[in-house]
PDB file of N, CA, C and O in Angstrom:
ATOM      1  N   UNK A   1      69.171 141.721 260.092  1.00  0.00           N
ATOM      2  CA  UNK A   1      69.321 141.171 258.777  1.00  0.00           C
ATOM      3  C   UNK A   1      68.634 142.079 257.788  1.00  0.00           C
ATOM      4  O   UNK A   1      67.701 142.765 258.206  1.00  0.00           O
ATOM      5  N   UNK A   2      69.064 142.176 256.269  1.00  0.00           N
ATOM      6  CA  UNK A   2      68.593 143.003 255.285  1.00  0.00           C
ATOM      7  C   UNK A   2      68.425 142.027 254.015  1.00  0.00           C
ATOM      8  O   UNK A   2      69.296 141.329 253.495  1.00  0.00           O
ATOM      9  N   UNK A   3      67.081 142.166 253.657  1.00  0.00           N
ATOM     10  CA  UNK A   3      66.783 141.465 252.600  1.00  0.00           C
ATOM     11  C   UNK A   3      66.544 141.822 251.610  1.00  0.00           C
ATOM     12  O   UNK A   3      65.372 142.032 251.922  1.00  0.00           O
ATOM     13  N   UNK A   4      66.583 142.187 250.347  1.00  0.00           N
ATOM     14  CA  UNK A   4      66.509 142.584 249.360  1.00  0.00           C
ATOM     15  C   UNK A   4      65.802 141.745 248.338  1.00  0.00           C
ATOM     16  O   UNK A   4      65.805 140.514 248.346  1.00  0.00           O
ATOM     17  N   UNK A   5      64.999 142.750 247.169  1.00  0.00           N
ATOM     18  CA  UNK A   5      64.364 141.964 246.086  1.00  0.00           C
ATOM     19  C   UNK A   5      63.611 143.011 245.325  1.00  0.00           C
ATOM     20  O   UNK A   5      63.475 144.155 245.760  1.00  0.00           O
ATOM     21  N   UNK A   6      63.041 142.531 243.987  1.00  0.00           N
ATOM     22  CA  UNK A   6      62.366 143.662 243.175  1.00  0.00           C
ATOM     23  C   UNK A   6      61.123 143.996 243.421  1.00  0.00           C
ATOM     24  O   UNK A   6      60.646 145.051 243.004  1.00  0.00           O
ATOM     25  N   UNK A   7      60.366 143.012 244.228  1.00  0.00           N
ATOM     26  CA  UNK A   7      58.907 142.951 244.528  1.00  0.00           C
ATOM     27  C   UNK A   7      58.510 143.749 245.920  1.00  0.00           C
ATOM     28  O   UNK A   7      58.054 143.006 246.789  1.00  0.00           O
ATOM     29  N   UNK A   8      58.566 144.509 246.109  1.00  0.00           N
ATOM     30  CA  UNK A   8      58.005 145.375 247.560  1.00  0.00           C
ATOM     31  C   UNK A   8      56.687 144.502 247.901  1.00  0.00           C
ATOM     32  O   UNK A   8      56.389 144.632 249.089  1.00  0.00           O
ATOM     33  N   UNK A   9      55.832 143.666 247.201  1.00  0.00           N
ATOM     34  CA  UNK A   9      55.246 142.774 248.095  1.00  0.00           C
ATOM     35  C   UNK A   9      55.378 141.782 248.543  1.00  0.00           C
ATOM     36  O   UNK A   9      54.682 141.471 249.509  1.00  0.00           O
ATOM     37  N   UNK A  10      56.329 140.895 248.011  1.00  0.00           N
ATOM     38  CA  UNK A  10      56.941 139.867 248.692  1.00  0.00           C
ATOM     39  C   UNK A  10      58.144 140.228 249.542  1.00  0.00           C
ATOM     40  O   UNK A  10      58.484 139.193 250.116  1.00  0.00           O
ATOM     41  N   UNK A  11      58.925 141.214 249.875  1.00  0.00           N
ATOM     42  CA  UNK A  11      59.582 141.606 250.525  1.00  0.00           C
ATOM     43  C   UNK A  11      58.769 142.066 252.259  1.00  0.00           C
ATOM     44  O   UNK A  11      59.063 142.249 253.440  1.00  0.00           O
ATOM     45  N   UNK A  12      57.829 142.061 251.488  1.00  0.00           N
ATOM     46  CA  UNK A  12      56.168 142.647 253.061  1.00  0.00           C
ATOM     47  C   UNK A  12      56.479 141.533 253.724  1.00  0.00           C
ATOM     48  O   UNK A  12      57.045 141.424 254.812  1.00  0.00           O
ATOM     49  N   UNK A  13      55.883 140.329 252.666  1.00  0.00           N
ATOM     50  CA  UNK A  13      55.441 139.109 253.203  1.00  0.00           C
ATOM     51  C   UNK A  13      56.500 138.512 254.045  1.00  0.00           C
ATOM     52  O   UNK A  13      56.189 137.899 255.066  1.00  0.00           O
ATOM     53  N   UNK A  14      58.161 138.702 253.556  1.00  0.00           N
ATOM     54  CA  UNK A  14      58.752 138.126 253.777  1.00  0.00           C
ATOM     55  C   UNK A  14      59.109 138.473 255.360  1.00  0.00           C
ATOM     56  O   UNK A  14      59.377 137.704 256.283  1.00  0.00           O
ATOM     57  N   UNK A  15      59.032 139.635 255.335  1.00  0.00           N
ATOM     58  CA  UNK A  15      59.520 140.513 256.694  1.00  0.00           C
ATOM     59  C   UNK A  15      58.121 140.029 257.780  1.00  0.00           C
ATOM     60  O   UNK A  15      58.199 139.645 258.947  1.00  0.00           O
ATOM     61  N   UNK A  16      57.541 140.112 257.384  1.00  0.00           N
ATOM     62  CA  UNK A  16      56.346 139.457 257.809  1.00  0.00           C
ATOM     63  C   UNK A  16      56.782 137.964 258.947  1.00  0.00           C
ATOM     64  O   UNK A  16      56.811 137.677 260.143  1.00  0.00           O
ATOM     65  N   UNK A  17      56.998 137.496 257.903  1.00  0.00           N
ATOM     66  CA  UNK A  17      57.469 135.930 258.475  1.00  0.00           C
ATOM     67  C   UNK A  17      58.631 135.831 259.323  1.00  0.00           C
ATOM     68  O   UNK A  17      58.783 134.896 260.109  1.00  0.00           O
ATOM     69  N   UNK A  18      59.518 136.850 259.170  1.00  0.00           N
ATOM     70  CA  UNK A  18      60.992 136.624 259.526  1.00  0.00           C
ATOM     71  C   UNK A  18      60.890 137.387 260.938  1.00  0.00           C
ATOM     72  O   UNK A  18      61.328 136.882 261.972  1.00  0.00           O
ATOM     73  N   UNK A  19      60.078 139.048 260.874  1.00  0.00           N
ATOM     74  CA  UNK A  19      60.098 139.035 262.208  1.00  0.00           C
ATOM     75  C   UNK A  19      60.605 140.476 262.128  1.00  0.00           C
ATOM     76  O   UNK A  19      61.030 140.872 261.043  1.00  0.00           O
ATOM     77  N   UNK A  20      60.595 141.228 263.104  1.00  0.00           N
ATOM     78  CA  UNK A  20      60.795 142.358 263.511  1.00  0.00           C
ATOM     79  C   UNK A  20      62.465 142.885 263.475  1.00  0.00           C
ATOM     80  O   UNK A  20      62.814 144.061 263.576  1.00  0.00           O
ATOM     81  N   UNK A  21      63.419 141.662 263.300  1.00  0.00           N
ATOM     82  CA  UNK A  21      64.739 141.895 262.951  1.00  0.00           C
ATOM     83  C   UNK A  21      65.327 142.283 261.747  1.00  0.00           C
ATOM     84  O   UNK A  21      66.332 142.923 261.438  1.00  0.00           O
ATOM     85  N   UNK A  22      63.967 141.435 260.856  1.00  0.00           N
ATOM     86  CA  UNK A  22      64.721 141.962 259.333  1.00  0.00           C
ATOM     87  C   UNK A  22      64.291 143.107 258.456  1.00  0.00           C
ATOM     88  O   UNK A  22      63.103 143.407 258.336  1.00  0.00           O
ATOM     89  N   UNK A  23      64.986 143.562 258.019  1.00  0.00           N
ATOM     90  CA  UNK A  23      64.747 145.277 257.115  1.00  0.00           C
ATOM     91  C   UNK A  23      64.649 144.582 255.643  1.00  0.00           C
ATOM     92  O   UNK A  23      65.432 143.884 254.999  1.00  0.00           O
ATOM     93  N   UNK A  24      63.384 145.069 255.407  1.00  0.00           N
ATOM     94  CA  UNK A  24      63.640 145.372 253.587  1.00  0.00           C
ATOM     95  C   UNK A  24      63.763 146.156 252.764  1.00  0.00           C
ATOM     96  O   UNK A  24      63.010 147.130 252.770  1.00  0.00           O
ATOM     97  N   UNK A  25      64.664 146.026 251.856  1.00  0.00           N
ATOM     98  CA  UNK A  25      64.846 147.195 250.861  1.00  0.00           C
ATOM     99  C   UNK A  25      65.207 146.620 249.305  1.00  0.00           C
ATOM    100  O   UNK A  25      66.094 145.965 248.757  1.00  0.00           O
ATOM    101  N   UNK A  26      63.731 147.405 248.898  1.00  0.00           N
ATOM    102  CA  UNK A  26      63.739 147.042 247.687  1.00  0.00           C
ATOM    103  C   UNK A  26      64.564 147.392 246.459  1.00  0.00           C
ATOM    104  O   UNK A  26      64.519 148.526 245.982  1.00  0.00           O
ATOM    105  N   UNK A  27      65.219 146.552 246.012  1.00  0.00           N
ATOM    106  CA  UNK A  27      66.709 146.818 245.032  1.00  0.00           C
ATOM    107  C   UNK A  27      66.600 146.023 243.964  1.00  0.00           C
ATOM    108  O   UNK A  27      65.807 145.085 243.888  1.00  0.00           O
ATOM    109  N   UNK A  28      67.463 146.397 243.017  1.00  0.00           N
ATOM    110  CA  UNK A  28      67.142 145.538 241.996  1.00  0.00           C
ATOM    111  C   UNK A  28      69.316 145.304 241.838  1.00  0.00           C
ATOM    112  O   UNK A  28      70.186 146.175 241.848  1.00  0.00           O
ATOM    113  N   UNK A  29      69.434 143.800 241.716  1.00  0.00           N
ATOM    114  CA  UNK A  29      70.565 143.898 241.024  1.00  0.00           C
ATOM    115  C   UNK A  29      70.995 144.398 239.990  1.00  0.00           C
ATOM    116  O   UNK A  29      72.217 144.531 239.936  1.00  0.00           O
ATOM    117  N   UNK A  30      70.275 144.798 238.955  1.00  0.00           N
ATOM    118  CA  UNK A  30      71.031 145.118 237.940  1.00  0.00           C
ATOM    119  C   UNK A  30      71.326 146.129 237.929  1.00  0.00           C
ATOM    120  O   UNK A  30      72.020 146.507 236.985  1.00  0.00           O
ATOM    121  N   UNK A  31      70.924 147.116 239.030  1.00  0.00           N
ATOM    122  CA  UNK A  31      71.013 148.536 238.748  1.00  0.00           C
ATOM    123  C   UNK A  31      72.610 149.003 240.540  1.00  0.00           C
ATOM    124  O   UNK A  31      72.773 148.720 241.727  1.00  0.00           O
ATOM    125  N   UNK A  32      73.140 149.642 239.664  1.00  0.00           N
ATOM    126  CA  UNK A  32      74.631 149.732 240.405  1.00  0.00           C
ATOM    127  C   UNK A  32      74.082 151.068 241.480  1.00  0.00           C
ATOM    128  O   UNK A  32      74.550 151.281 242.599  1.00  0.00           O
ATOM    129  N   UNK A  33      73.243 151.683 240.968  1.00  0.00           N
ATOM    130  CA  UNK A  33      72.788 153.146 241.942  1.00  0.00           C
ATOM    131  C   UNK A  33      71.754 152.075 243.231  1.00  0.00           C
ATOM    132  O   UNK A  33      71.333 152.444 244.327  1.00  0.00           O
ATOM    133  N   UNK A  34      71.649 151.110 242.758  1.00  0.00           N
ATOM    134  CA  UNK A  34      70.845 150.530 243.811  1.00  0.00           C
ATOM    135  C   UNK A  34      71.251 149.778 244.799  1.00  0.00           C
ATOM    136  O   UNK A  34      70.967 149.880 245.993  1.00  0.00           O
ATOM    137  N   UNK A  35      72.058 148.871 244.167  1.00  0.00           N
ATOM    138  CA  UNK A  35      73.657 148.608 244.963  1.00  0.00           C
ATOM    139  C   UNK A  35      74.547 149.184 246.064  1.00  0.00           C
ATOM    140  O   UNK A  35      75.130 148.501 246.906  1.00  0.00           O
ATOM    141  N   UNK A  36      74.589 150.535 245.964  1.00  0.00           N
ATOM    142  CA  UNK A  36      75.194 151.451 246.271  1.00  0.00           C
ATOM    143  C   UNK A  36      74.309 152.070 247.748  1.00  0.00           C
ATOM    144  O   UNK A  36      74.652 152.511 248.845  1.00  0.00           O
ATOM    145  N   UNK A  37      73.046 151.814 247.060  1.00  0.00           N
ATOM    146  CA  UNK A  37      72.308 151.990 248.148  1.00  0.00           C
ATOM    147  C   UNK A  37      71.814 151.065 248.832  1.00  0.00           C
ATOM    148  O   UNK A  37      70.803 151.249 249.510  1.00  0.00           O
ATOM    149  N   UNK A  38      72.386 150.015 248.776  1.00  0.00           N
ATOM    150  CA  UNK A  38      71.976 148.654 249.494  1.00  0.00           C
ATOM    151  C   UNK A  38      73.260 148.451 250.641  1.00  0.00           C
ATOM    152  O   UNK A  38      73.242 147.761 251.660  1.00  0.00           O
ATOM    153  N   UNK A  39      74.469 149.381 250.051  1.00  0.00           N
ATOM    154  CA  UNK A  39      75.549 149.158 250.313  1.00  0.00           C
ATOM    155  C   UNK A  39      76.158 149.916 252.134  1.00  0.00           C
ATOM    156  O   UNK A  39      76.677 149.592 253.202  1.00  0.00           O
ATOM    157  N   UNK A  40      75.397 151.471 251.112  1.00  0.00           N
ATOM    158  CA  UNK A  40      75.096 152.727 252.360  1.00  0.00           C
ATOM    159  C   UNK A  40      74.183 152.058 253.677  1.00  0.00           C
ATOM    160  O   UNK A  40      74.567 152.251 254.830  1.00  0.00           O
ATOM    161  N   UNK A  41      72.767 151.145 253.342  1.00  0.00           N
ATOM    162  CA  UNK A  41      72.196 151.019 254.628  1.00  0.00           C
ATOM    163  C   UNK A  41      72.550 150.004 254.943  1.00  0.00           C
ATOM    164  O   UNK A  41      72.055 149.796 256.051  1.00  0.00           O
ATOM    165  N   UNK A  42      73.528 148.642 254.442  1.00  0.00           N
ATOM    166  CA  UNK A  42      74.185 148.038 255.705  1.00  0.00           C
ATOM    167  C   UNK A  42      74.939 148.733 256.576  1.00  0.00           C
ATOM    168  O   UNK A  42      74.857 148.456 257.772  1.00  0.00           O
ATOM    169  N   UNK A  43      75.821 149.776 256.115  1.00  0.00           N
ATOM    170  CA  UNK A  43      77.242 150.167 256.617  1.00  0.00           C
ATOM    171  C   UNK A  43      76.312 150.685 257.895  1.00  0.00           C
ATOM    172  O   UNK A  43      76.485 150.442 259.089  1.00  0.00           O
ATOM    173  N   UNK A  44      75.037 151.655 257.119  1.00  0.00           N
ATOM    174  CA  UNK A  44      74.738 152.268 258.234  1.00  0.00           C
ATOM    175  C   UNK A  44      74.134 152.038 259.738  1.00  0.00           C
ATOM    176  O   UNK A  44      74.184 152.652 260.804  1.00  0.00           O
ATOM    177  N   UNK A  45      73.331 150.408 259.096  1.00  0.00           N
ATOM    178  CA  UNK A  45      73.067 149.839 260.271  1.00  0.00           C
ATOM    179  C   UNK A  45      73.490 148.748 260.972  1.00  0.00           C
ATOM    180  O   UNK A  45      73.091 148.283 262.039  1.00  0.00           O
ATOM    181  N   UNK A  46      74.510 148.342 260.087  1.00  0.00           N
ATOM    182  CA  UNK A  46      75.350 147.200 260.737  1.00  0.00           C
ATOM    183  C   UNK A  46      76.971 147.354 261.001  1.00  0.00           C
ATOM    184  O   UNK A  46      77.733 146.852 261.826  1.00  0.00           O
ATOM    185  N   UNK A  47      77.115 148.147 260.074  1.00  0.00           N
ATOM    186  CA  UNK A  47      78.835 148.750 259.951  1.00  0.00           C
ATOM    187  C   UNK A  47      79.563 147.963 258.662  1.00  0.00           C
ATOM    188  O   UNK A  47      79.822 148.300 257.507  1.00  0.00           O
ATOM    189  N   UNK A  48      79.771 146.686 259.485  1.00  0.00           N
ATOM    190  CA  UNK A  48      79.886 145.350 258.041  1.00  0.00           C
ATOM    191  C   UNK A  48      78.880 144.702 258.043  1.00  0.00           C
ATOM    192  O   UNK A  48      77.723 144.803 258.450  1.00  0.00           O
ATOM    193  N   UNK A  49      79.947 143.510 257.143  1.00  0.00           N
ATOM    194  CA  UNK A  49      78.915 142.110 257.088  1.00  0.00           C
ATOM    195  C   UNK A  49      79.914 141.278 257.743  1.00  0.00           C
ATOM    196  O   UNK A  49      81.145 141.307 257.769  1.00  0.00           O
ATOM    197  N   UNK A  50      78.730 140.275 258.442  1.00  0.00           N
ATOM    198  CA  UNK A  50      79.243 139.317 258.733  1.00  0.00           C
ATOM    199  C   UNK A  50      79.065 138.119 258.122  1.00  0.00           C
ATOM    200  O   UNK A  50      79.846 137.203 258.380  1.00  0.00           O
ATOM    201  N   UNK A  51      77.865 137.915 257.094  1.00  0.00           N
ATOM    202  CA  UNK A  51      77.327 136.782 256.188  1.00  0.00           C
ATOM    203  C   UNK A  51      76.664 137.575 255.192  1.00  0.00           C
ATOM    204  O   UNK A  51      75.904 138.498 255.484  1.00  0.00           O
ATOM    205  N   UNK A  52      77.020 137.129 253.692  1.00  0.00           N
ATOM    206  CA  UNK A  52      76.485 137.640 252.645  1.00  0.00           C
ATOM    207  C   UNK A  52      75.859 136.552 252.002  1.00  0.00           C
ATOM    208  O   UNK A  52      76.454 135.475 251.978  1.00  0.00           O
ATOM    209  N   UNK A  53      74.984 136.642 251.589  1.00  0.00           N
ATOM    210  CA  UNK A  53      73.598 134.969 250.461  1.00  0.00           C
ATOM    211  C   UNK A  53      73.406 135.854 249.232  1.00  0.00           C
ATOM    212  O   UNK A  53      72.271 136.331 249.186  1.00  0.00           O
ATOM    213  N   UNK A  54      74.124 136.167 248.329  1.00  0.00           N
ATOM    214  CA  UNK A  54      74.216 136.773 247.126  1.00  0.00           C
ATOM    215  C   UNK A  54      73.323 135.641 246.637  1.00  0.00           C
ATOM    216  O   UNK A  54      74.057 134.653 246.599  1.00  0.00           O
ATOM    217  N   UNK A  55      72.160 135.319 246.263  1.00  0.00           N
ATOM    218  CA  UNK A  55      71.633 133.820 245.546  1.00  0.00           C
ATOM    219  C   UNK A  55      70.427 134.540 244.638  1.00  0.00           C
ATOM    220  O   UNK A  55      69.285 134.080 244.672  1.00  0.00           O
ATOM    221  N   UNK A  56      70.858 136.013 243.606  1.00  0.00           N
ATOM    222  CA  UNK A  56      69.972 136.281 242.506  1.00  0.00           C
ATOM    223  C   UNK A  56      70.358 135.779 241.322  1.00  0.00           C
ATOM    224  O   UNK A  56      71.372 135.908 240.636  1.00  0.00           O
ATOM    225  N   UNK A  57      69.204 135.093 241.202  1.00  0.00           N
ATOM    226  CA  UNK A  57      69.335 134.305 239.954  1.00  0.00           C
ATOM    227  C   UNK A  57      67.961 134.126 239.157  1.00  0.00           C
ATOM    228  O   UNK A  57      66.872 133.961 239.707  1.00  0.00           O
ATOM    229  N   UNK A  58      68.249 134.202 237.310  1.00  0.00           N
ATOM    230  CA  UNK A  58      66.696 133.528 236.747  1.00  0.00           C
ATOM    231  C   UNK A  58      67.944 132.659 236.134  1.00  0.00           C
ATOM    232  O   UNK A  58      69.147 132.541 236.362  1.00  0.00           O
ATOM    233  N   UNK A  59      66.885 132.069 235.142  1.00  0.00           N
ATOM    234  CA  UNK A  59      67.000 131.168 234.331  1.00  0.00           C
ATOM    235  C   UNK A  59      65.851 131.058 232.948  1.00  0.00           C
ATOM    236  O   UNK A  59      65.432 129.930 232.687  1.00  0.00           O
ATOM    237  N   UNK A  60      65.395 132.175 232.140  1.00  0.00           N
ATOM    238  CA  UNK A  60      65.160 131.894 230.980  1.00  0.00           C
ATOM    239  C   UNK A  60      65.637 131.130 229.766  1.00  0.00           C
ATOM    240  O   UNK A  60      66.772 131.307 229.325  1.00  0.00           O
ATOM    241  N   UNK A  61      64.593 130.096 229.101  1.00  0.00           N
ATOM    242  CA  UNK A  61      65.278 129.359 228.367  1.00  0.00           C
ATOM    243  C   UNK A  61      64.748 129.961 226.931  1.00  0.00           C
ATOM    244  O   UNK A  61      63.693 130.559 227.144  1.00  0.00           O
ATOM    245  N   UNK A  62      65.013 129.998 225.930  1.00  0.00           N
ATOM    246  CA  UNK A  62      65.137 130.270 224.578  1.00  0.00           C
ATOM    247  C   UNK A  62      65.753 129.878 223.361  1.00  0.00           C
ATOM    248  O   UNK A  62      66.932 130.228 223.404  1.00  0.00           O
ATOM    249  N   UNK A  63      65.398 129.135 221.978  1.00  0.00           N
ATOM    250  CA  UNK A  63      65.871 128.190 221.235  1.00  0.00           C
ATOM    251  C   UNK A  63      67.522 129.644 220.836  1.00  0.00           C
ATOM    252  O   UNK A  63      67.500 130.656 221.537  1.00  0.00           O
ATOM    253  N   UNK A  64      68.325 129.551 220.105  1.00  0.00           N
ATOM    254  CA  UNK A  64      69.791 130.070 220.358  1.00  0.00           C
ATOM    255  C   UNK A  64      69.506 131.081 219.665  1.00  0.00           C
ATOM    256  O   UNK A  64      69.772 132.230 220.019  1.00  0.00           O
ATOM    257  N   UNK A  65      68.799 130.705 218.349  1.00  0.00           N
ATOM    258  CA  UNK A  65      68.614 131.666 217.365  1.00  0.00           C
ATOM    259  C   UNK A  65      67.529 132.543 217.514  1.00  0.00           C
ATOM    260  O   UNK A  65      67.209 133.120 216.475  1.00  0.00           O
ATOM    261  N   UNK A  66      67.045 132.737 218.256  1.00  0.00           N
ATOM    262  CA  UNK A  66      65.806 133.425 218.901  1.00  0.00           C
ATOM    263  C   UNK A  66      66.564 134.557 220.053  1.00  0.00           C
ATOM    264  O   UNK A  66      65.914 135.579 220.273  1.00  0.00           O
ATOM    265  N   UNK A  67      67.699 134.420 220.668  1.00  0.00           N
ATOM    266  CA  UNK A  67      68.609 134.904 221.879  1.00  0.00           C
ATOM    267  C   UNK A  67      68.377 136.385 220.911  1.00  0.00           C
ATOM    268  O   UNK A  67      68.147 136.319 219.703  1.00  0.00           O
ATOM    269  N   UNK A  68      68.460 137.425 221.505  1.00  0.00           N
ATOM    270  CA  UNK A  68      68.793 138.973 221.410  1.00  0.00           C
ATOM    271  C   UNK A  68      69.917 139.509 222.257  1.00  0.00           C
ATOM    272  O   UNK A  68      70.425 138.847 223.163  1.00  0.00           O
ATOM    273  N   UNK A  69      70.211 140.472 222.001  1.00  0.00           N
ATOM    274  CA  UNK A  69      70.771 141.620 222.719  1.00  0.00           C
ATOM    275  C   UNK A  69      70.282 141.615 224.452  1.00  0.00           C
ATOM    276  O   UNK A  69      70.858 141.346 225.507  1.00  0.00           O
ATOM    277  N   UNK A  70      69.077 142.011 224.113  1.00  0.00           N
ATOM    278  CA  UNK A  70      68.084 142.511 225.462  1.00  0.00           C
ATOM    279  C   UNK A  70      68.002 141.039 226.353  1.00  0.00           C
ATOM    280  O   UNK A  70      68.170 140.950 227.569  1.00  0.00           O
ATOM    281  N   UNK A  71      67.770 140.181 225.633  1.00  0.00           N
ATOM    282  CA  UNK A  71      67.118 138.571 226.692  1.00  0.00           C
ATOM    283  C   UNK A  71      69.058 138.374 227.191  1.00  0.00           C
ATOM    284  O   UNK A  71      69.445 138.353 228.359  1.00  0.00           O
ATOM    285  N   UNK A  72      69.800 138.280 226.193  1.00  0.00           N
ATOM    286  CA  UNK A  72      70.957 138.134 227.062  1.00  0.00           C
ATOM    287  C   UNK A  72      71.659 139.230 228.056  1.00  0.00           C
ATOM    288  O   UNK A  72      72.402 138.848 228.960  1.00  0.00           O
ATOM    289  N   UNK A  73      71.458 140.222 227.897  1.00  0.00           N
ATOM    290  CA  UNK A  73      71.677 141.348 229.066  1.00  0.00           C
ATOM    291  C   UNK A  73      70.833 141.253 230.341  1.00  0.00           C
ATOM    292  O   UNK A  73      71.156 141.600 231.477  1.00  0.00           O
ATOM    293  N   UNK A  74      69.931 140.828 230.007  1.00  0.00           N
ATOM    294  CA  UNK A  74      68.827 140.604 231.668  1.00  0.00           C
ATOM    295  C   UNK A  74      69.499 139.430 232.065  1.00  0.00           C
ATOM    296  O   UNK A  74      69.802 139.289 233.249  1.00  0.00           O
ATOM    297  N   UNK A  75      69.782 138.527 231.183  1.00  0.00           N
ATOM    298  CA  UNK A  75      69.764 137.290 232.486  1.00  0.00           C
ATOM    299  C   UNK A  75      71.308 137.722 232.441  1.00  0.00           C
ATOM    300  O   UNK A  75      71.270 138.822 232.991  1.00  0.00           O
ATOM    301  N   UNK A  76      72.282 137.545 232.189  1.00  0.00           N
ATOM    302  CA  UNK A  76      73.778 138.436 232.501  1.00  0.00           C
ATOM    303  C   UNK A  76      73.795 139.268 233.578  1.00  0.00           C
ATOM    304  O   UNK A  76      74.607 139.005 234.465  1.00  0.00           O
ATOM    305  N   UNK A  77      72.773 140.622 233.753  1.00  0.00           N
ATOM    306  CA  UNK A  77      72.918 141.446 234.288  1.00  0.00           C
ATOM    307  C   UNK A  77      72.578 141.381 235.750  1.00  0.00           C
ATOM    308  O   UNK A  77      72.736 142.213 236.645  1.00  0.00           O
ATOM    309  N   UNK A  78      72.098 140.236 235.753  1.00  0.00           N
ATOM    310  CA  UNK A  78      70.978 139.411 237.119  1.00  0.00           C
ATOM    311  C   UNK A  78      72.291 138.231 237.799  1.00  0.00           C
ATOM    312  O   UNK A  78      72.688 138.251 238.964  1.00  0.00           O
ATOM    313  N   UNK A  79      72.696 137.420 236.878  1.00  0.00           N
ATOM    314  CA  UNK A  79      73.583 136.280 237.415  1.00  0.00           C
ATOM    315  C   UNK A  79      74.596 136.307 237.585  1.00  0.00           C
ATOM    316  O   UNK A  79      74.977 135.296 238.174  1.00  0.00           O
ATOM    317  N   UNK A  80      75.530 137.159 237.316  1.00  0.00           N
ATOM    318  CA  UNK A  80      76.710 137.763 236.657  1.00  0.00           C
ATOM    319  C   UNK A  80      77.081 139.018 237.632  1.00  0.00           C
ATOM    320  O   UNK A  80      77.676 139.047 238.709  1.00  0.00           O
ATOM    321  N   UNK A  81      76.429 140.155 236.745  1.00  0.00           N
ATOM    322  CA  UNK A  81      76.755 141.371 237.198  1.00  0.00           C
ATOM    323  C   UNK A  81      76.037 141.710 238.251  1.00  0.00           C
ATOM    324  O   UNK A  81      76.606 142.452 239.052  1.00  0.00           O
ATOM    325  N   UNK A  82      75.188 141.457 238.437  1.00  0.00           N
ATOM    326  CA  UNK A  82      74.447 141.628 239.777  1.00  0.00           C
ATOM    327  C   UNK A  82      74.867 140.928 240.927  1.00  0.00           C
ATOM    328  O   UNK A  82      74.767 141.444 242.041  1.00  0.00           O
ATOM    329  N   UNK A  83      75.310 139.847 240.763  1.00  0.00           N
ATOM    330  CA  UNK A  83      75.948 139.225 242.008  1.00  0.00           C
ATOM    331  C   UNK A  83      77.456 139.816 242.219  1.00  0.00           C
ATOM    332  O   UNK A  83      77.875 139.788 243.376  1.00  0.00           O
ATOM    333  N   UNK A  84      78.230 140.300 241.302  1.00  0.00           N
ATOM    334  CA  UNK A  84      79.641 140.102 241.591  1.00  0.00           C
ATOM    335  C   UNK A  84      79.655 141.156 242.385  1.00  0.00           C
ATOM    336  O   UNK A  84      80.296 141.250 243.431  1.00  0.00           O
ATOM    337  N   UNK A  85      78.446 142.551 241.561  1.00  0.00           N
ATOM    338  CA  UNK A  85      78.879 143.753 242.448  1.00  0.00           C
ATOM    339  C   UNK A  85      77.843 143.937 243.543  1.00  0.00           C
ATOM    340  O   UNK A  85      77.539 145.094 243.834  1.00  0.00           O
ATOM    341  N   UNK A  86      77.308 142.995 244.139  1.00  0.00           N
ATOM    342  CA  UNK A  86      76.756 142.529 245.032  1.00  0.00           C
ATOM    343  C   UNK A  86      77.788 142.502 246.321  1.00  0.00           C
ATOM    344  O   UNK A  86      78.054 143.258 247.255  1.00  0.00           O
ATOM    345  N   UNK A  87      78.340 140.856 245.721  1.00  0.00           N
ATOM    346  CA  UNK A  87      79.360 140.609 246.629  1.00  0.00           C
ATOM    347  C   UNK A  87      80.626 141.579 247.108  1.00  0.00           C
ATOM    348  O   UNK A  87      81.235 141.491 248.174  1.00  0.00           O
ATOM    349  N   UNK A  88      80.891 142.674 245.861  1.00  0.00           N
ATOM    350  CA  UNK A  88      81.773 143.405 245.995  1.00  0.00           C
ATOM    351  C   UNK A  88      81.960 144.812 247.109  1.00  0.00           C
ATOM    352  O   UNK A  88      82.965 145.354 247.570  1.00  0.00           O
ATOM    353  N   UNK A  89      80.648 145.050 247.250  1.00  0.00           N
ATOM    354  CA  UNK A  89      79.947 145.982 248.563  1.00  0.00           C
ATOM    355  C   UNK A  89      80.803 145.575 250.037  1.00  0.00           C
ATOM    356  O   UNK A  89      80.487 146.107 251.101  1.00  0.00           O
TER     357      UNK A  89
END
């Protein structure tokens, strides 16, 4: 199994708990070069997939008129675009 996330220390912890089967590699959804490379070390160590848990998600809240450019591109780029080309690998 391959787990992914932005935190290289909770990714420790996690591998930690899970056991000597699971690989971590730290990725960030929003970034497509990272993707890509999330993409390369399944193929390489599994070939496919057989089960994908795409489940990155936030949820920042903010009154409407306060919303920017930047606050709506992170959470977009996380729930959205990060999962589709997630799943799309």
């Amino acid at each position: 199994m391959i787990i992914t996330g932005r935190n290289q220390e909770r990714l420790t912890e996690a591998v930690e708990k899970l056991g000597t089967n699971a690989i971590a590699l730290q990725a960030d959804v929003r970034s497509l070069g990272d993707l890509d490379t999330l993409a390369t070390r399944v193929s390489e160590e599994f070939g496919s997939l057989d089960i994908l848990f795409a489940n990155a998600g936030i949820g920042y809240f903010s009154p409407l008129e306060q919303v920017d450019e930047q606050f709506y591109d992170n959470q977009f780029d996380i729930n959205v675009k990060g999962v589709f080309f997630t799943v799309q690998i």
